[in-house]
C-alpha positions as CSV (number, residue, x, y, z in Angstrom):
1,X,2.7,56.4,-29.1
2,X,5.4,58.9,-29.6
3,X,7.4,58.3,-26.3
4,X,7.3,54.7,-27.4
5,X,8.0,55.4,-30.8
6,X,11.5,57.3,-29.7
7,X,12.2,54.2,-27.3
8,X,12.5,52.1,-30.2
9,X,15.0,54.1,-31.8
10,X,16.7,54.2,-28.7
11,X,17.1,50.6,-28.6
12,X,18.1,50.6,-32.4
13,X,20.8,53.6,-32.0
14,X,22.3,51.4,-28.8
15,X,22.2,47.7,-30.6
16,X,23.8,49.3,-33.6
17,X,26.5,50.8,-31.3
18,X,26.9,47.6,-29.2
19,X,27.4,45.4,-32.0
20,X,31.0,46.3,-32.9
21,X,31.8,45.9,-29.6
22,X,30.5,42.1,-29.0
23,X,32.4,41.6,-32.9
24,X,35.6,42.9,-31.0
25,X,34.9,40.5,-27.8
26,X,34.7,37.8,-30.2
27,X,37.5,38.8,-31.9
28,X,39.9,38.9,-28.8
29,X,38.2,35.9,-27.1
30,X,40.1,33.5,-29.9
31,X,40.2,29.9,-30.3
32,X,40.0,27.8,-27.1
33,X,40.4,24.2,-26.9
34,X,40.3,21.8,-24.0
35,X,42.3,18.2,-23.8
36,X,41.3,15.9,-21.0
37,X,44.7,14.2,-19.3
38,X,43.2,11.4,-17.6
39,X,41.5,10.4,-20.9
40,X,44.7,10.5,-22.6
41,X,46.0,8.1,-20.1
42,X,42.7,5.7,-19.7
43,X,42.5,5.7,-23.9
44,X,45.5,7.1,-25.8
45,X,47.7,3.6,-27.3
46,X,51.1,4.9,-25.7
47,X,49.7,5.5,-22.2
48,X,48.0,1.6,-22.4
49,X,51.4,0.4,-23.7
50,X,53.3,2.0,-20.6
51,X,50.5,0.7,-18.6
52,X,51.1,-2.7,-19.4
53,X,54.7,-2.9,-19.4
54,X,54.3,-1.9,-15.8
55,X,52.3,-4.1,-15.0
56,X,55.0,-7.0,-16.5
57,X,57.6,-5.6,-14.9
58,X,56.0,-5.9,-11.6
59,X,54.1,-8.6,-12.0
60,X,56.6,-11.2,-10.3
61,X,56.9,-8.6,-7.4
62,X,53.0,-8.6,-7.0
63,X,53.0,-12.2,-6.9
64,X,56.0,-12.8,-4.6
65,X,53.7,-10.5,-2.3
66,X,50.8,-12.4,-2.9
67,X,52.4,-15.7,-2.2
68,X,53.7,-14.2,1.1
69,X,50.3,-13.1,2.3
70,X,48.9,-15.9,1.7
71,X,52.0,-17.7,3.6
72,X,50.8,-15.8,6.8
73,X,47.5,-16.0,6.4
74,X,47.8,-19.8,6.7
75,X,50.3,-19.9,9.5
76,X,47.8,-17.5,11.5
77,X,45.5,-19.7,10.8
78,X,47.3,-22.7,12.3
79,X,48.3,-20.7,15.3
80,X,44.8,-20.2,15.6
81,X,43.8,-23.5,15.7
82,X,46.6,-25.4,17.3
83,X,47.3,-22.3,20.2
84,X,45.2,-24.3,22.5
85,X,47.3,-27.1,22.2
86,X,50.8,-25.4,21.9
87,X,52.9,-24.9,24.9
88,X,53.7,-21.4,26.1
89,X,57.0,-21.5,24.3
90,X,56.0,-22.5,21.2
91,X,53.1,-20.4,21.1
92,X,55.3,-17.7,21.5
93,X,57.9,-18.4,19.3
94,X,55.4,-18.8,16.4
95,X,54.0,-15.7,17.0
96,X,56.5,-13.8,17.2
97,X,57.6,-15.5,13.9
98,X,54.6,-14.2,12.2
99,X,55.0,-11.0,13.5
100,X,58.7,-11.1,12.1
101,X,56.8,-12.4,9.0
102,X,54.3,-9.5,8.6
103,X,57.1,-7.0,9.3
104,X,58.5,-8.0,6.4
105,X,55.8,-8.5,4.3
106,X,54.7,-4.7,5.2
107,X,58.3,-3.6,4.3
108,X,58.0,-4.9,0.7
109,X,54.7,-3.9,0.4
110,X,55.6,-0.6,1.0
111,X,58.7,-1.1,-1.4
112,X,56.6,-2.5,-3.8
113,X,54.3,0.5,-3.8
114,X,56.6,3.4,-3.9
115,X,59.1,1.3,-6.7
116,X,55.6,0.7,-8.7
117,X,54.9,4.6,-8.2
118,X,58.0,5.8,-9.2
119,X,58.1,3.9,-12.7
120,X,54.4,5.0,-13.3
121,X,55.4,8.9,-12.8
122,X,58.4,8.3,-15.2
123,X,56.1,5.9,-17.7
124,X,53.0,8.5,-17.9
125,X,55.1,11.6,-17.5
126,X,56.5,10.5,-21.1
127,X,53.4,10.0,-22.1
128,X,52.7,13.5,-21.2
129,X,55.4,14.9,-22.9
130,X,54.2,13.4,-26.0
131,X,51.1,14.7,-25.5
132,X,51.9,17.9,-25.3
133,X,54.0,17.9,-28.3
134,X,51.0,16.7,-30.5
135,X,48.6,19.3,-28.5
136,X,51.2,21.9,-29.4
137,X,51.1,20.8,-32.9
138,X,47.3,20.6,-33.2
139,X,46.9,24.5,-31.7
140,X,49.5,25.7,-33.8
141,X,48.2,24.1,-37.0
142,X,44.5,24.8,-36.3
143,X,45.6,28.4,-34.7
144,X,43.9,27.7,-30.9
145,X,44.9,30.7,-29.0
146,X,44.9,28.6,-26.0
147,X,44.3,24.9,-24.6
148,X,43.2,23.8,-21.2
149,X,43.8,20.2,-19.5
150,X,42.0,21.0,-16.7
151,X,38.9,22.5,-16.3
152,X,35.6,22.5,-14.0
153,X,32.9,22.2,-17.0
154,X,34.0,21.7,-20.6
155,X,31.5,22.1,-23.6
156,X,32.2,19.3,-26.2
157,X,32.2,21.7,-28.7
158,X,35.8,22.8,-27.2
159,X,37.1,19.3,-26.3
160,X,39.7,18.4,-28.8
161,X,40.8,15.1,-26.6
162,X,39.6,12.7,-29.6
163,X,42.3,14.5,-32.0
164,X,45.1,14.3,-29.5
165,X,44.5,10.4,-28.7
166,X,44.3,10.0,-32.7
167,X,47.4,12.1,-33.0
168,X,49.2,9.6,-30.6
169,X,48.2,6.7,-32.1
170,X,49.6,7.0,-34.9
């Protein structure tokens, strides 16, 4: 009885010690919040207005592509069908029309692509900056002592996306 008597205030003597010690880890662990990027861009008003001006400004483009694809679809089509009756010439010179075609139908394409790119890095990295104003704001008013975009797991308790995307609606 004694032995485990003596244990017991061995374990009291070390939890009283130890306790001062996880106060300071809490102390120096601080505030920590977490803001998910891609959320800002699927929810936040700003990022759906860049989002759809895109999308107007290319929207002719996209169709003129559209238009042209379906242009050489058809003609492949009718190669297909009257080849049989076609003389060697023709034949020839058709297809090597839609090739000329579909050579430049993948150059715009292409264009297309890296011009819609480009305006959606400049559109959503202004976004960003925004974003990071207001996140800037939020820690500094609510005194976070840091704030991740980007993390492997992320307790909701931390996540402080909701008051950024609130923040940039405004």
């Amino acid at each position: 009885m004694k032995s485990s008597t003596s244990l017991l205030k061995l374990f009291a003597i070390c939890a009283a010690l130890a306790l001062p010690l996880a106060e300071a880890a809490a102390q120096e662990t601080g505030k920590i919040g977490f803001v998910s990027t891609e959320r800002i861009f699927r929810d936040a008003a700003p990022a759906k207005a860049a989002t759809a001006k895109i999308e107007q400004e290319f929207a002719k483009r996209d169709k003129e592509l559209q238009d042209l694809a379906s242009r050489i679809k058809n003609l492949s089509d009718k190669l297909e069908k009257d080849g049989p009756v076609l003389s060697e010439t023709d034949r020839g010179r058709r297809q090597r029309e839609l090739t000329e075609m579909d050579k430049d139908f993948q150059r715009k394409q292409r264009e297309f692509r890296e011009d819609l790119n480009q305006r959606r890095n400049e559109e959503l990295s202004a976004v960003l900056e925004r974003a990071n104003r207001v996140i800037k704001q939020i820690a500094e008013s609510e005194k976070y002592d840091i704030v991740f975009q980007e993390a492997v797991y992320v307790s909701p308790r931390i996540d402080i996306t909701e008051k950024v995307i609130r923040a940039l609606n405004k």
